[in-house]
C-alpha positions as CSV (number, residue, x, y, z in Angstrom):
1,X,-102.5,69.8,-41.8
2,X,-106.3,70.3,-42.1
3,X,-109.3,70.4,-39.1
4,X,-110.0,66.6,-38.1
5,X,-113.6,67.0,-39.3
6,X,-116.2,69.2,-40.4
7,X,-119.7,68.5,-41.5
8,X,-120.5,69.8,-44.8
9,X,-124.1,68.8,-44.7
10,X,-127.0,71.9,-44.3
11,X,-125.7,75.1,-45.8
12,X,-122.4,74.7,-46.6
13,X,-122.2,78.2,-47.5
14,X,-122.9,79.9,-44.7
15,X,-119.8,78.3,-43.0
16,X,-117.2,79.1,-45.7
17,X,-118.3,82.6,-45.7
18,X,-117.8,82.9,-41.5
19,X,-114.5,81.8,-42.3
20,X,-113.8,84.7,-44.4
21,X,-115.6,87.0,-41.9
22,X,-112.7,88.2,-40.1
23,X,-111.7,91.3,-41.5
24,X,-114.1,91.6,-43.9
25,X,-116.1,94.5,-43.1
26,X,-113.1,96.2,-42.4
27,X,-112.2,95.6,-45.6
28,X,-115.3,96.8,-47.2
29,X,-115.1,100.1,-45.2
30,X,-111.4,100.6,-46.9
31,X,-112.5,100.3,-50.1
32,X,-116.0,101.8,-49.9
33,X,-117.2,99.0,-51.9
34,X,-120.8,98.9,-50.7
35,X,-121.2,102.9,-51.5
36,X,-123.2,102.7,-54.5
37,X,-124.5,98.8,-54.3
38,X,-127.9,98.4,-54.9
39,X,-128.7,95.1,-55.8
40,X,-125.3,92.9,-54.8
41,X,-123.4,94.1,-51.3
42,X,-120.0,93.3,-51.3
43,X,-120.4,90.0,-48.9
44,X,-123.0,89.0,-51.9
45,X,-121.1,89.1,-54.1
46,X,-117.8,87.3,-52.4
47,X,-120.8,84.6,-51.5
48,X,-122.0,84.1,-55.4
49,X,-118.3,84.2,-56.9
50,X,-116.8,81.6,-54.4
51,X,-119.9,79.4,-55.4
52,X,-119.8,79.5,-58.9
53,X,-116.1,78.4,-58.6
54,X,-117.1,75.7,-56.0
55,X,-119.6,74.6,-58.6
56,X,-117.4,75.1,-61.8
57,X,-120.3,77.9,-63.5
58,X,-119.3,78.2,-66.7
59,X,-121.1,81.2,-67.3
60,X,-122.9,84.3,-66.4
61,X,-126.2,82.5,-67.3
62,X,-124.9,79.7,-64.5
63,X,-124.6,81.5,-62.0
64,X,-127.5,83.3,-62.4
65,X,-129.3,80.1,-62.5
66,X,-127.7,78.9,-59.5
67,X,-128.9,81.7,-57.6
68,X,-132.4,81.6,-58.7
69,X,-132.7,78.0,-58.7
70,X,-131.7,78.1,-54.4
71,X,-132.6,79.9,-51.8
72,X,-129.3,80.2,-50.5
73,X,-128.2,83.3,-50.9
74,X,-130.0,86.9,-49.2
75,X,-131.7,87.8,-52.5
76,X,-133.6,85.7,-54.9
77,X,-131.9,87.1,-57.9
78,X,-129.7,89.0,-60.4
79,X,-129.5,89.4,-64.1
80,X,-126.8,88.5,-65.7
81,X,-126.0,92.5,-67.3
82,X,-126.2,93.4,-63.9
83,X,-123.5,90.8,-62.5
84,X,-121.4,91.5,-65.0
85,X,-121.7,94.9,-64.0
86,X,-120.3,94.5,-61.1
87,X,-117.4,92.3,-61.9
88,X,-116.3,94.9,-64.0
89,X,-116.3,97.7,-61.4
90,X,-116.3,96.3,-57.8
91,X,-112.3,96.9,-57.1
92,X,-110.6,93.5,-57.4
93,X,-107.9,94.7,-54.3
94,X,-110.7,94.1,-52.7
95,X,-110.5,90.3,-53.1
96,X,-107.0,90.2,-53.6
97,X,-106.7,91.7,-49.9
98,X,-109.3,89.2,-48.6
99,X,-107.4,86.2,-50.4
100,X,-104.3,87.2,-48.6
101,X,-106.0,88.0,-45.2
102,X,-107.3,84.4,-45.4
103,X,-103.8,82.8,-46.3
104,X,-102.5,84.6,-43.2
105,X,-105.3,82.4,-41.5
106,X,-104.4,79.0,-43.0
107,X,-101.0,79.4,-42.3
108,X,-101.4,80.1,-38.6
109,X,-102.9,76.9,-38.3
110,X,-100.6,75.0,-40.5
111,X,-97.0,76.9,-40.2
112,X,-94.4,77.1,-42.8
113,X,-92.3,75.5,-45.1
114,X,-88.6,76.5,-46.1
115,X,-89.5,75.3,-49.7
116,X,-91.1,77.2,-52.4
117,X,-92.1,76.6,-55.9
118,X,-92.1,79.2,-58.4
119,X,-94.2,78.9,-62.2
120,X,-96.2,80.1,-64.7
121,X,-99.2,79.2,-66.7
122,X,-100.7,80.5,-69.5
123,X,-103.1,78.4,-70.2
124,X,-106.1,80.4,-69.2
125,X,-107.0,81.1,-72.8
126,X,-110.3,82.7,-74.2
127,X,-111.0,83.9,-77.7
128,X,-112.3,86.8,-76.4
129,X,-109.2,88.5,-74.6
130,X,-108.2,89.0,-77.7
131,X,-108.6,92.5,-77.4
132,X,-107.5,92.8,-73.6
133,X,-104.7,90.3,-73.5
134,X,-103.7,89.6,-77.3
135,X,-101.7,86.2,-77.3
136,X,-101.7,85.2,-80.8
137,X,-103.8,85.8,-84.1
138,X,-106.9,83.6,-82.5
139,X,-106.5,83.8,-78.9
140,X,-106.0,86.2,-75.8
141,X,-104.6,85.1,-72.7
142,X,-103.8,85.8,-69.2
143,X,-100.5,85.0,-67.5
144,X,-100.5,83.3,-63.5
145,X,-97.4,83.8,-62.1
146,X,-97.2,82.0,-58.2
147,X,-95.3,81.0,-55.6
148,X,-96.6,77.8,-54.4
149,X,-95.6,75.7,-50.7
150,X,-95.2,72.3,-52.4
151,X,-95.1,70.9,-48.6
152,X,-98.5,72.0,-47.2
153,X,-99.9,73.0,-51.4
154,X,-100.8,76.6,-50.4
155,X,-100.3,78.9,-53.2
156,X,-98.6,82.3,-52.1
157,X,-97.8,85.3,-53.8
158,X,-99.4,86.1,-57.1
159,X,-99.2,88.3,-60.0
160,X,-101.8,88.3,-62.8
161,X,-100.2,89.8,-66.0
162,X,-100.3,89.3,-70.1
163,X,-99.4,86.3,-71.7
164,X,-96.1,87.6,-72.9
165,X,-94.5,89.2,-69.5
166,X,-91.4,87.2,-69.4
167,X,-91.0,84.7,-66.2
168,X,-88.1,86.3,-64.9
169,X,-89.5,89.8,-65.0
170,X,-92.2,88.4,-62.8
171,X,-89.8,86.6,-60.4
172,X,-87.5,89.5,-59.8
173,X,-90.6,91.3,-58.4
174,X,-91.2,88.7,-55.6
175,X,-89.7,88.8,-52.1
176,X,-87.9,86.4,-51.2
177,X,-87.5,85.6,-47.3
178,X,-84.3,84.2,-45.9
179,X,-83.5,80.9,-45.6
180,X,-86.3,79.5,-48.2
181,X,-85.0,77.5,-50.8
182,X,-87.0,78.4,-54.5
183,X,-87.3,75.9,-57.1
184,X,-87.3,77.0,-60.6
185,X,-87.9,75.7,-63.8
186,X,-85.3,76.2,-67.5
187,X,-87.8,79.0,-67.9
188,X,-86.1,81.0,-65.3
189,X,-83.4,82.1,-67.2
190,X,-81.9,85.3,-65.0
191,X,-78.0,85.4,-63.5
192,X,-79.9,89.1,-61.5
193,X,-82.3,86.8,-60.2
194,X,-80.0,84.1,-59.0
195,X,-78.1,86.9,-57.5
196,X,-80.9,88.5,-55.5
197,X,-81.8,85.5,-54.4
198,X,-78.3,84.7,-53.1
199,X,-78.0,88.4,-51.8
200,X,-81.5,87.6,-49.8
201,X,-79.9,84.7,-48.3
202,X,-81.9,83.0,-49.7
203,X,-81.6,79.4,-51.5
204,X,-83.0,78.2,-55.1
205,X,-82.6,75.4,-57.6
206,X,-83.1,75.5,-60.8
207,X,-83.1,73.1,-64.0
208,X,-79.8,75.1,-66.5
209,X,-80.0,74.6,-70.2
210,X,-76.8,72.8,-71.4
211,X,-76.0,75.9,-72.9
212,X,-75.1,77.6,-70.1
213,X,-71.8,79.1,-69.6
214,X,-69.6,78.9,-67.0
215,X,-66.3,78.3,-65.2
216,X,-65.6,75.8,-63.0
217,X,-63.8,76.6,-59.7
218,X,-63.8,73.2,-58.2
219,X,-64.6,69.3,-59.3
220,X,-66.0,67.3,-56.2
221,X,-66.3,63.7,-56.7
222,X,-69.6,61.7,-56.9
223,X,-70.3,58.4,-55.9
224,X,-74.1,58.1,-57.6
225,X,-74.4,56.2,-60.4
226,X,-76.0,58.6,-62.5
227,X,-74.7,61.9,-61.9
228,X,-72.0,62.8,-64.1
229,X,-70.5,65.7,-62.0
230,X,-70.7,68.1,-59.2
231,X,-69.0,71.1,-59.5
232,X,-68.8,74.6,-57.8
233,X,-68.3,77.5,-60.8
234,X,-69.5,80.7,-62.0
235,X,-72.0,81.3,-64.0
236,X,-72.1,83.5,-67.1
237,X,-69.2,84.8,-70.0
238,X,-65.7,84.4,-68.7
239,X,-64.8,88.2,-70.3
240,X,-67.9,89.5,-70.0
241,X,-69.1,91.5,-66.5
242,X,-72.5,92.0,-67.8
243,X,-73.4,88.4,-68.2
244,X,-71.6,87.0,-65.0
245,X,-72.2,86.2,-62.2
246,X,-70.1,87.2,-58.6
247,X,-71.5,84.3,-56.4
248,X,-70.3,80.7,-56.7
249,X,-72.9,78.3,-57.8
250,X,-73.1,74.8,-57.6
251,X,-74.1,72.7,-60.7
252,X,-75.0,69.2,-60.5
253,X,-74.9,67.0,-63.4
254,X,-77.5,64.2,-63.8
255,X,-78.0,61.8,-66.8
256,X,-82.0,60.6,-67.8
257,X,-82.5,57.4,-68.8
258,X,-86.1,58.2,-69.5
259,X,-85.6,61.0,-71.9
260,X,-81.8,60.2,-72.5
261,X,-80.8,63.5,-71.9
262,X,-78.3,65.3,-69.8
263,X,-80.4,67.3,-66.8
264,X,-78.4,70.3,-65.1
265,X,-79.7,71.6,-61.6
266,X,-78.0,74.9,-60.6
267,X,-78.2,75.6,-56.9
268,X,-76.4,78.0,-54.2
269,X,-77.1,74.7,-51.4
270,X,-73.5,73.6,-50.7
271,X,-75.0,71.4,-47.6
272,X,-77.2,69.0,-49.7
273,X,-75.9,65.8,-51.5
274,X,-76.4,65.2,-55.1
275,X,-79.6,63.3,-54.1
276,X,-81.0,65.5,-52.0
277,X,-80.8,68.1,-54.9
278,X,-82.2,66.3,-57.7
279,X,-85.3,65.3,-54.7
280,X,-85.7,68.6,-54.0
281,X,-86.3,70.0,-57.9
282,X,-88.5,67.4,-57.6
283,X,-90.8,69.1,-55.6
284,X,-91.1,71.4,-57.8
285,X,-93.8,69.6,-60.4
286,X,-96.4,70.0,-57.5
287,X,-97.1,73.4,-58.7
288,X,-98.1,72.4,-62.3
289,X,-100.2,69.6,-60.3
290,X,-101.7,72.4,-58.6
291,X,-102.6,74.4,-62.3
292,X,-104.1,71.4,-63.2
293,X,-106.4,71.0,-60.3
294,X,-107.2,74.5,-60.0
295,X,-108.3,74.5,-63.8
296,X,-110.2,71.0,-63.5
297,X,-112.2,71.7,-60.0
298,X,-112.1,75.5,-60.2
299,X,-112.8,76.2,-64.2
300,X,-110.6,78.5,-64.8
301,X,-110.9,78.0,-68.5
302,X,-113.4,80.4,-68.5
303,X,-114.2,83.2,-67.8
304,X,-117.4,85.2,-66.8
305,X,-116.3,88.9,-68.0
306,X,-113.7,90.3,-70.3
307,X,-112.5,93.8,-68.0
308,X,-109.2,92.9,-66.3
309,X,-110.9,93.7,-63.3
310,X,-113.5,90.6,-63.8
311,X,-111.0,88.2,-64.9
312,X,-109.1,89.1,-61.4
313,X,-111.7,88.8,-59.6
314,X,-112.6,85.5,-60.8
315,X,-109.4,84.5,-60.1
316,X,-108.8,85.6,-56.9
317,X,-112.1,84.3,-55.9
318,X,-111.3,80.9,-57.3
319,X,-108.4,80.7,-55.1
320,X,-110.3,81.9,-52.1
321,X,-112.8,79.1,-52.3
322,X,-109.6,76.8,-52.4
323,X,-108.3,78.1,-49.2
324,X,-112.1,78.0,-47.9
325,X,-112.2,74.4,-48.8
326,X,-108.9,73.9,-47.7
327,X,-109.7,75.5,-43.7
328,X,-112.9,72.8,-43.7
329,X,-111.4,69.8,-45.5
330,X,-111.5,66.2,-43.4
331,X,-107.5,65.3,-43.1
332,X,-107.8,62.2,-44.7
333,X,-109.9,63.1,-47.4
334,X,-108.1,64.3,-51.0
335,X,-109.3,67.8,-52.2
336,X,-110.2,66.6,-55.5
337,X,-112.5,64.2,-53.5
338,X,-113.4,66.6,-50.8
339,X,-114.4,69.8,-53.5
340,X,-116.6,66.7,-55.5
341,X,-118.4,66.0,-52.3
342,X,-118.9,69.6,-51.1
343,X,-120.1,70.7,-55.3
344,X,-123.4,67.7,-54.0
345,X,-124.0,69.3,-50.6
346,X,-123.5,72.8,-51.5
347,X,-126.7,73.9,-52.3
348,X,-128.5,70.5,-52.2
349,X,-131.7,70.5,-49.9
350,X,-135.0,69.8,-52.7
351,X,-137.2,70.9,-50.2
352,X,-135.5,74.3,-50.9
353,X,-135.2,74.3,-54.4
354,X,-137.6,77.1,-56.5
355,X,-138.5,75.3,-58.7
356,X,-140.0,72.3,-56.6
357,X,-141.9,75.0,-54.6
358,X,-144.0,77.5,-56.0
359,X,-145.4,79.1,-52.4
């Protein structure tokens, strides 16, 4: 899954950034991002966002102390007015073209999946995107909507939108690829979607609320203990063409002892056993492991401007230096252990430090 080994002692950087170097400069020339940079070039500025995600800055002020405080990086430093600066007007396509250019490289290395998660979270929350992303009467927010390989944990296709886009207008916008089977949360709410899923031939499951309607076709019968039923049926209003369905689904009927509740996975995957379904939705919490880590080790609680151009790039960066550590990561190291270790030897080399060294 990952290289067997790679030293991250010495200057760290310099290797995650030749990993990025592939199309790079061609990417610069297409957006013509280095036309009017005086004091941060584009490859800078790549270099000082995917550190101060590696080394979860909280601020402006952290990241201009990080560069100041090293001698890491081309220049000795930047003020924080004129950083921000630049996060506002530095085209964020141009890091959301390099993320995707350096997905293309993991996956060459690591191949595909035929599963995919698909979420939300909204839990990027600062009081002030109030005025950008208004959430509620305190807060603003900022909506990540992914697709996410639970298999190899490679995030996908992304789109960053306001708090209150609704999931399934998101989801209809993805492509989905024959053959890959989507897992969905009761969020997901959307008989179109299931449909263009079904007319991709393409596969999903997703959790049902137990007031969906529907009429049953056909009653197999199960041999598990705890599923109460499996049955093949149409989804939607019996008299109703609007809210209905034209496909056969399949719903599967579990009960949880845990939460003593009635749990209702909807599917189009005729070939899998009732097990094999309720495993497969399983999967499917991965992705909101993979928030959580992202938030923890990559800070993105906060954020270092308040254009929606910054707040993209930061993201976008953030998930750049994940696939960065990911391309470098030991195999049997965990990437909560690995980023904790590579956060020490980042920068670390006193003999370099400015402040021990006044020459």
């Amino acid at each position: 899954m990952y290289q067997e080994y790679t030293s991250y002692s010495g200057n760290l950087l310099k290797v995650l950034t030749k990993q990025a170097d592939t199309k790079l400069q061609y990417i610069i020339r297409k957006y013509n991002s280095d036309k009017w940079a005086k004091k941060l070039s584009t490859r800078e500025h790549i270099a000082v966002m995917v550190s101060a995600n590696l080394c979860q800055s909280k601020s402006l002020g952290d990241i201009t102390d990080m560069i100041g405080g090293t001698r890491k990086f081309s220049f000795p430093n930047i003020n924080k007015s004129s950083l921000s600066r630049i996060n506002k007007y530095r085209d964020y396509h141009l890091f959301e073209e390099l993320y995707q250019n350096l997905l293309r490289q993991v996956r060459r290395r690591v191949g595909f999946s035929n599963i995919r998660a698909i979420d939300t979270t909204t839990d990027i929350v600062s009081k002030v995107l109030f005025s950008l992303w208004p959430y509620n009467r305190f807060h603003g927010a900022v909506r990540m909507n992914l697709e996410y390989d639970p298999h190899y944990e490679l995030p996908n296709q992304i789109f960053i939108t306001h708090a209150k886009t609704g999931d399934t207008t998101i989801a209809k916008k993805l492509h989905y690829k024959k053959g890959i089977t989507y897992l969905f949360d009761a969020g997901f709410r959307d008989y179109k979607l299931y449909s263009k899923i079904i007319q991709s031939k393409a596969f999903f499951v997703v959790r049902l609320h137990t007031t969906n309607t529907f009429t049953i076709l056909k009653t197999t019968p199960v041999q598990e203990q705890d599923v109460i039923s499996d049955e093949t049926v149409i989804l939607g209003q019996k008299h109703d063409k609007r809210y209905r369905m034209q496909e056969k689904v399949r719903i599967v009927t579990f009960w949880n002892d845990k939460h003593e509740k009635y749990i209702l996975l909807g599917t189009n995957r005729f070939d899998l056993t009732t097990k094999e379904v309720r495993e497969l939705y399983r999967m499917r919490w991965k992705i909101e492991i993979f928030f959580k880590f992202i938030k923890q080790n990559l800070k993105l609680k906060r954020f270092f401007g308040i254009s929606k151009n910054a707040i993209k790039i930061q993201i976008y960066t953030a998930l750049i230096a994940y696939l960065l550590a990911y391309l470098i990561k030991p195999k049997q190291l965990q990437m909560t252990v690995f980023l904790r270790k590579m956060r020490y030897a980042l920068f670390l080399d006193c003999n370099q430090l400015s402040i021990f060294n006044t020459s």
